[in-house]
C-alpha positions as CSV (number, residue, x, y, z in Angstrom):
1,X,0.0,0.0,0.0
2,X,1.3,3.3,-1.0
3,X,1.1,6.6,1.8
4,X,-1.3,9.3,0.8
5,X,0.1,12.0,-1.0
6,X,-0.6,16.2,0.5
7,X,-4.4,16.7,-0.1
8,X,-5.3,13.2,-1.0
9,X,-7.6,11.1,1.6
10,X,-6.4,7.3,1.8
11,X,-4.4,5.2,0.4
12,X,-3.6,5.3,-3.3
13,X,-5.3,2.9,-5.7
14,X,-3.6,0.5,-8.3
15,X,-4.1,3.0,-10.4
16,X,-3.1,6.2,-8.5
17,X,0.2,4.2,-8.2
18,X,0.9,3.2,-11.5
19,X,-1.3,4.9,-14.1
20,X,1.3,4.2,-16.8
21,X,0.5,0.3,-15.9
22,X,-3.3,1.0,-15.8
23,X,-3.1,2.9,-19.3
24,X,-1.2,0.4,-21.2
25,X,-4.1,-2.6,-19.9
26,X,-6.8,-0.5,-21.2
27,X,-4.7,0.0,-24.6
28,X,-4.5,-3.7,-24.6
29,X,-7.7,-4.6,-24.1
30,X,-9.2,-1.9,-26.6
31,X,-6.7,-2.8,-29.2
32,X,-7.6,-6.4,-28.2
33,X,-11.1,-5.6,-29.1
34,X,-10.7,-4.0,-32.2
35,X,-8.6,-6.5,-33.4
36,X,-11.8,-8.9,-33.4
37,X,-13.2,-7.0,-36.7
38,X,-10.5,-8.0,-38.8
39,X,-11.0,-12.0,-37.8
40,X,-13.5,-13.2,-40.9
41,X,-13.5,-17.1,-38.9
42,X,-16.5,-16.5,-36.5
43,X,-15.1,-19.1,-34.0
44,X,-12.1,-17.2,-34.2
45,X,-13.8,-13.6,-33.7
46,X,-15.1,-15.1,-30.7
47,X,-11.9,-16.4,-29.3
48,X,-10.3,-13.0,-29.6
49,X,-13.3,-11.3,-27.7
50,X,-12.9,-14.1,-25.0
51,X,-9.4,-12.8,-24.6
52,X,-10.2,-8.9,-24.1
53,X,-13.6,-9.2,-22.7
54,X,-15.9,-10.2,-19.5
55,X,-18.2,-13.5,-19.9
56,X,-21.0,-11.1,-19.5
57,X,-19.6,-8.6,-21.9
58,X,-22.9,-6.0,-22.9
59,X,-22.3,-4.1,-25.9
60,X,-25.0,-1.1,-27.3
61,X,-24.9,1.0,-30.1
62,X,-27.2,3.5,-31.2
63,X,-29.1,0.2,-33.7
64,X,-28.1,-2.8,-32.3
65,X,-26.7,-4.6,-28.8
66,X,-25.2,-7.9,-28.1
67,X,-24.5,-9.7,-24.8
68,X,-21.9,-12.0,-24.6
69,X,-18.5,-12.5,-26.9
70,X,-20.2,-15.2,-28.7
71,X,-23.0,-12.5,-29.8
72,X,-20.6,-9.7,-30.1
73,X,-18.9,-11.6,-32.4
74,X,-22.4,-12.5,-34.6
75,X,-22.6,-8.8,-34.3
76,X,-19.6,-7.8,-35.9
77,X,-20.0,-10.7,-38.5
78,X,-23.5,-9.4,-39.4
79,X,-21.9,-5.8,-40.2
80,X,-19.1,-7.2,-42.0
81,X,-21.6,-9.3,-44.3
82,X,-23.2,-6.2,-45.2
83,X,-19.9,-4.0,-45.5
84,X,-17.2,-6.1,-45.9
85,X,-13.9,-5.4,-45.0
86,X,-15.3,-2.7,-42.4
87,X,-13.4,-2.4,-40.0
88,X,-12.4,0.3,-37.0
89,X,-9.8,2.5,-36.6
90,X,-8.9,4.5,-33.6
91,X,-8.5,8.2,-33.9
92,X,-7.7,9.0,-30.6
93,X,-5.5,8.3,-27.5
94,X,-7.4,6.6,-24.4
95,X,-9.1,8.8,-21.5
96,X,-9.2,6.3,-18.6
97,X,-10.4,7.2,-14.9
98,X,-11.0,4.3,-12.2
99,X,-13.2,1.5,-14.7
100,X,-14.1,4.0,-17.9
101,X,-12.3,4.6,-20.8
102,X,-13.2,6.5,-23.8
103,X,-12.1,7.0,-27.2
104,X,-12.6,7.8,-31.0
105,X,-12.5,5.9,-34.2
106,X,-13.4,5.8,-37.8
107,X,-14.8,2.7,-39.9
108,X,-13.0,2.5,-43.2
109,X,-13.7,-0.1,-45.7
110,X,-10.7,-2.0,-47.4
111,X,-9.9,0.5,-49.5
112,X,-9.6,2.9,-46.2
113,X,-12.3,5.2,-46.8
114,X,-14.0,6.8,-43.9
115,X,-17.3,5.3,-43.4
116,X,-18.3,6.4,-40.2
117,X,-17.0,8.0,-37.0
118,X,-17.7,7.9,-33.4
119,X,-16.7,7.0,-29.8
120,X,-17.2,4.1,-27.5
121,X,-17.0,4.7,-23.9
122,X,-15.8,1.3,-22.6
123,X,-16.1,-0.1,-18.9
124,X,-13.5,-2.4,-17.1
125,X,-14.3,-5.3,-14.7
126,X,-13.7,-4.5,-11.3
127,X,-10.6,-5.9,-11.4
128,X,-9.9,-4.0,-15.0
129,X,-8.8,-7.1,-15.9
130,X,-11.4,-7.5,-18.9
131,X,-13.7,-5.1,-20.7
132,X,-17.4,-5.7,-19.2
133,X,-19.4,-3.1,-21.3
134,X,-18.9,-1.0,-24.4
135,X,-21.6,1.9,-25.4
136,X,-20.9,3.1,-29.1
137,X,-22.3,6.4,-30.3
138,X,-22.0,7.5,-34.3
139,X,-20.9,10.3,-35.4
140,X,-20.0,13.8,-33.8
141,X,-21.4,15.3,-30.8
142,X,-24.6,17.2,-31.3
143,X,-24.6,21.5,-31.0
144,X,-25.5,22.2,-27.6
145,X,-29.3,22.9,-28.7
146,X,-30.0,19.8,-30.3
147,X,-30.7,15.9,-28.7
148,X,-30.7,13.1,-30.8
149,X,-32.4,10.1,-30.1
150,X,-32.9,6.5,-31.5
151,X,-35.5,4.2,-31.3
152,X,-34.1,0.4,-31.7
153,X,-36.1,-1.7,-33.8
């Protein structure tokens, strides 16, 4: 256990202590997760999730949500059957506090144009040993007068 540092209450956490550490097993695990788009074998797609992510793993976006790497990998098969070669790309570094990280990306097709863009906001295990959650939003934030939302079908 590491002392308290001037003006912080307690003890430090894991990640207080070694952010660095933290930082690069969030990189992992996103890059881990990404990765999983470019596996065309769905048994294989599903292996790579396994690796990354939670048994329970929940992922939303604004049309679709899967639980479990099994489904998240049907998921990412179903999108690559109708755009094939789709893939993402991240556009950003990681923002990570305690369980959440956040970060940008693009979909570009084979020939790497830009498809769509967004962020996912990811959420670690307790033990931020494995990615639990991952909420996906498309496309830019909205001007501060306007709301979007959608309706799943």
């Amino acid at each position: 256990m590491t002392a308290p540092q001037p003006g912080q209450a307690g003890p430090l956490t894991a990640q207080q202590a070694n952010p660095l550490g933290q930082l690069n097993q969030v990189t992992r695990l996103v890059t881990t997760l990404l990765s999983a788009w470019n596996e065309s074998d769905p048994g294989r797609r599903t292996d790579v999730l396994e690796t990354c992510c939670a048994p329970e793993i929940s992922y939303v976006n604004p049309i679709s949500a899967a639980q479990g790497p099994a489904a998240v990998a049907d998921l990412i098969g179903a999108i690559n059957t109708q755009f094939p070669g789709i893939a993402p790309h991240r556009t950003s570094g990681i923002d990570f506090h305690h369980t959440h990280a956040r970060f940008s990306w693009v979909m570009r097709d084979r020939a790497g144009q830009e498809l769509l863009a967004g962020f996912d906001i990811v959420t670690l295990t307790p033990d931020q040993a494995r990615i639990a959650s991952v909420v996906t939003f498309f496309g830019p934030l909205p001007p501060a007068t306007v709301t979007y939302t959608y309706e799943m079908r």
